[in-house]
Every structure is written in structure tokens, then in C-alpha cells.
C-alpha positions in Angstrom: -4.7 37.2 -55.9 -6.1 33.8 -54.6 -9.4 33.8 -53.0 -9.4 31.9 -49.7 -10.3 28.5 -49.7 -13.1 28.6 -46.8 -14.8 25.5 -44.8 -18.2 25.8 -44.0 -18.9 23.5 -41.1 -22.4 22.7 -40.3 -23.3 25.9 -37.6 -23.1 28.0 -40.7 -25.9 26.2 -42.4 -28.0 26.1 -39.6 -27.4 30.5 -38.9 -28.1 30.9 -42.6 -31.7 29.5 -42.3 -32.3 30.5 -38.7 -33.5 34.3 -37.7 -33.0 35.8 -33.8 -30.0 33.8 -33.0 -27.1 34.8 -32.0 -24.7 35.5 -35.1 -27.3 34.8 -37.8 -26.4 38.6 -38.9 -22.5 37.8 -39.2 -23.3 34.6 -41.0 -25.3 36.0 -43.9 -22.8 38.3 -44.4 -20.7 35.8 -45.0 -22.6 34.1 -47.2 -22.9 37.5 -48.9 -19.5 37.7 -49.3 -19.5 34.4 -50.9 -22.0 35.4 -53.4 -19.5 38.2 -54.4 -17.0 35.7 -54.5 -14.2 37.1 -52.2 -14.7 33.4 -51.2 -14.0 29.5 -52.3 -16.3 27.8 -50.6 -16.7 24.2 -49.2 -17.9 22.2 -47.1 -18.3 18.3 -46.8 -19.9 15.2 -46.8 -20.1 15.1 -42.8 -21.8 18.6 -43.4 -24.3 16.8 -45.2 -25.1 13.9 -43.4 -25.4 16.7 -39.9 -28.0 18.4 -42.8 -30.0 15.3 -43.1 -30.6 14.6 -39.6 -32.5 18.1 -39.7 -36.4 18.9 -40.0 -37.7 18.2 -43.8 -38.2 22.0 -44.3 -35.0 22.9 -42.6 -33.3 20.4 -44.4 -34.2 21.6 -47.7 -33.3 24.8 -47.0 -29.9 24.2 -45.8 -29.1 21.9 -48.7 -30.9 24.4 -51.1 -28.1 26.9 -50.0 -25.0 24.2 -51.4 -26.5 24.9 -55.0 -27.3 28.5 -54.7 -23.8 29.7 -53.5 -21.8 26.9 -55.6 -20.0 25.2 -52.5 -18.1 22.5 -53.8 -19.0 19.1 -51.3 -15.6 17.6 -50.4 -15.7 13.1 -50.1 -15.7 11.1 -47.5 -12.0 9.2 -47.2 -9.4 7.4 -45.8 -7.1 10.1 -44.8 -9.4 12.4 -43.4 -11.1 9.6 -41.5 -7.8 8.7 -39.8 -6.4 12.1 -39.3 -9.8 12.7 -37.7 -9.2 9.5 -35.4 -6.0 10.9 -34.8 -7.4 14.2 -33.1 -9.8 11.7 -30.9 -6.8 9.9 -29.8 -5.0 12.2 -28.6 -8.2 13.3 -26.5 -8.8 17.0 -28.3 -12.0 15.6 -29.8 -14.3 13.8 -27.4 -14.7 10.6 -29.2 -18.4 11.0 -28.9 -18.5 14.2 -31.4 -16.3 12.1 -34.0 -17.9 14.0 -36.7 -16.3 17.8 -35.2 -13.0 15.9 -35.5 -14.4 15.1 -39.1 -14.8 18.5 -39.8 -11.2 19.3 -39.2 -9.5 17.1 -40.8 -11.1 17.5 -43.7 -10.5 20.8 -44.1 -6.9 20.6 -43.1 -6.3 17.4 -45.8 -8.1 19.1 -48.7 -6.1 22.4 -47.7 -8.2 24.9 -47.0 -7.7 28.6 -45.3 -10.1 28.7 -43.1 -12.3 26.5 -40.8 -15.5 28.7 -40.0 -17.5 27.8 -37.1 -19.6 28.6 -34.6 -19.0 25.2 -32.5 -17.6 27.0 -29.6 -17.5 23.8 -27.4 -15.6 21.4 -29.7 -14.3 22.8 -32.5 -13.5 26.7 -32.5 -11.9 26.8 -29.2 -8.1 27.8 -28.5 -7.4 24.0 -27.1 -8.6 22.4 -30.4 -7.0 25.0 -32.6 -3.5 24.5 -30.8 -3.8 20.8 -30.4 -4.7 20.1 -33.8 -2.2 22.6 -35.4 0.1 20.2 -33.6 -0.9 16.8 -34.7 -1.1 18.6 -38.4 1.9 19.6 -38.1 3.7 16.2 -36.9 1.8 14.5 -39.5 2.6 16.8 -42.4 -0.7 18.7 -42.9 -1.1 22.1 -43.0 -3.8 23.8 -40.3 -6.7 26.1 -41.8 -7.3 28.6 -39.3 -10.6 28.1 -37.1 -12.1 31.2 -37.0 -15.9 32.6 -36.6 -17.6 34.2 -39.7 -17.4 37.9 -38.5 -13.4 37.5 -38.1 -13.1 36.9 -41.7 -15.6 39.3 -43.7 -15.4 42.9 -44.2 -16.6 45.3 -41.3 -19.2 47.6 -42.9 -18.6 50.3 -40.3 -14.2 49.8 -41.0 -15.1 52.1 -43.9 
């Protein structure tokens, strides 16, 4: 069976290296689950350059966690760029927060499963999720679902 090709947008980064916030549990768990490999894991060059605007010792700990769990870094280009201008366009990205439109379309051109965020204002709400499932689909791509971490690992007390 085919492991699930899962985004990793830049709120996971930042739960993985942060303690007392909200959904740093379900996050490590997910990164546990990676480590098991129930997961394919990515993220992207936007990711990164979100990373490098962070604290030097955050930073490196964040970028540290690329290596230790083998997420493959998916490039910068064209098409994701435009599909991600496409999203702005049609106003379910504010063009201010280019880079959560980024995020998406990346994901959806490089054909992952899942998009897992905890972005509730821009990116894992229901209007973005419908309205980019749309534009995906008039422009040919196939949507990964936008989900949080805790609705894709295993529930320890499911048994």
C-alpha cells in the first residue's frame, strides 16, 4: 500500500520546536508517525524561507528537523507560482499572505495527499479548502486535502 504523500506547511515546524502551545502534542505525534514512516513527507521551499525569518536558535532547530525525518524540500517554480496567483485572484488568498497561497499550490502541483496545517485563518479553513478544490479542479490539478495533524494520525486511545 502507498504511504500518503503529506505536506508539511510551516505551523508544523514551529509546534514541533515549541512546548505549551496549543497542538504541540498532536504535532509530535505526527512527526512520530513520520519517523515510523506511515508517512511521505514534504514540505517546500516557501517553508523554508518562513524558517529563515525565525530566531537563530529556532531556526536551527526547525531546519535541523528537514534532515532528521528525511522531508524531501519541493522547488520554487513557475506553475506553482501562478496557480498560487490564481488562488489570490480569485480573492481566497488575501494577496498579502501570498506565501499561504504558496503553500497550496505547491502541494496540489507536486500531488500530494494531504496539506497539514494549523493556519486556521488562511489556509485550513472550509472557504479555502472549497475554493481552491475548485480552481484545482478547473485548472486540472488534483486537491490534497487540508487537514490538521491529529485528523490524520492514529488515536492512541482508538485501540
Amino acid at each position: 500500500m502507498r504511504k500518503p504523500k503529506v505536506y508539511l506547511e510551516t505551523t508544523m515546524f514551529n509546534r514541533m520546536v515549541e512546548t505549551g502551545r496549543k497542538y504541540c502534542d498532536e504535532t509530535k505525534r505526527l512527526f512520530e508517525e513520520i519517523a515510523q514512516g506511515k508517512f511521505q513527507p514534504y514540505t517546500s521551499a516557501y517553508v523554508i524561507q518562513e524558517i529563515n525569518d525565525a530566531q537563530d536558535v529556532k531556526r536551527a532547530a526547525m531546519l535541523a528537523l528537514i534532515a532528521e525525518y528525511s522531508i524531501t524540500v519541493l522547488p520554487l517554480d513557475y506553475e506553482t507560482v501562478e496557480l498560487a496567483k490564481r488562488y489570490v485572484k480569485e480573492g481566497i488568498i488575501p494577496e498579502r499572505y501570498t506565501t499561504d497561497a504558496q503553500h497550496i499550490a505547491s502541494a496540489c502541483v507536486h500531488e500530494m495527499d494531504y496539506i497539514l496545517s494549523l493556519n486556521f485563518q488562511h489556509i485550513n479553513k472550509v472557504k479555502t479548502k472549497v475554493a481552491t478544490a475548485l480552481v484545482n479542479q478547473m485548472l486540472g490539478y488534483r486537491s490534497a486535502m487540508i487537514c490538521a495533524p491529529m485528523e490524520v494520525t492514529d488515536n492512541e486511545d482508538d485501540g
